[in-house]
Structure formats: structure tokens, C-alpha cells
N, C-alpha and C positions, 0 to 999 in steps of 0.2 A: 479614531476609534481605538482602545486600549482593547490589550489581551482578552480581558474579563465580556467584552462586549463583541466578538469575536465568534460568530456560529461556526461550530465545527462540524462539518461533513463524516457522515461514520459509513459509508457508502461510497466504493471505488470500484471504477471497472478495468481488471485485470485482461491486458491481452499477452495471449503468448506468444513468444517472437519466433516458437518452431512451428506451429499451426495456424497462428490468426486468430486463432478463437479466440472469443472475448466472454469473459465471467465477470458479472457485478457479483461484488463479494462484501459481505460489514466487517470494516477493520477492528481488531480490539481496541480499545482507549489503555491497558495500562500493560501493555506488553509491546513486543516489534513481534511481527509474522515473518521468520528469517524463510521459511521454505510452504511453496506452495507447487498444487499436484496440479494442471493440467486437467478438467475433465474429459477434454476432446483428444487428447496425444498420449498421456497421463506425462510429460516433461514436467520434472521439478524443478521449480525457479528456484535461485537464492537472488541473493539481492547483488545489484552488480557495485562494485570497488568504490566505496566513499559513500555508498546509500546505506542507510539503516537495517531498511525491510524491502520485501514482495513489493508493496505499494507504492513508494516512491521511487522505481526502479521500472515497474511496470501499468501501475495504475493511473486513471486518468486523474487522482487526486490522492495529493501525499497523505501519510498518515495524522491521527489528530495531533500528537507532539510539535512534529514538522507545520503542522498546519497553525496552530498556536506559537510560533515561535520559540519553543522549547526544545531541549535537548532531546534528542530520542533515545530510548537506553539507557 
């Protein structure tokens, strides 16, 4: 299966690693989400050293770039 053929997930569930709670969140397609609020703690994540974004640091499913083999950023 080539890139072009390739379903991209725009749907990632965010947990946060000071409370637990989990947020399904829709990732943007042509941006990175460097910081996300917590609605249960309100903890703002960044992304952790060497990931892009929120979502491939914390979500169950990386962002679309990442996900398409593409650069993120």
C-alpha cells in the first residue's frame, strides 16, 4: 500500500499522565498541536523531546503527517 492509499485517522485519544483522564480529541491535518489543556486537571501538555505534537506524545494515534510518513512541521 503506497502513501496515497493510506486512511488517515483525524481522531486520537489523549491521556493525561497527571490525572488519567482521557480526551478523544480531532487532530488538525496541516498544523502540529504543541500544547494541550487538560479538561479534568486543566495540566498543559507539550510534547515530550523528539515528538512533534500532544498527539504523538500522548495519544493513542500519532498525528496525520506522522501517520502518512511525512515530516511533521
Amino acid at each position: 500500500m503506497n502513501k496515497a492509499d493510506k486512511h488517515i485517522k483525524l481522531k486520537s485519544t489523549i491521556s493525561c499522565p497527571e490525572c488519567r483522564h482521557e480526551s478523544t480529541e480531532t487532530m488538525p491535518t496541516n498544523s502540529c498541536q504543541y500544547f494541550w489543556e487538560c479538561p479534568n486537571c486543566s495540566e498543559v501538555l507539550r510534547p515530550k523531546e523528539g515528538d512533534c505534537c500532544v498527539f504523538c506524545s500522548f495519544g493513542n494515534i500519532p498525528c496525520p503527517p506522522v501517520q502518512n510518513e511525512q515530516s511533521c512541521c
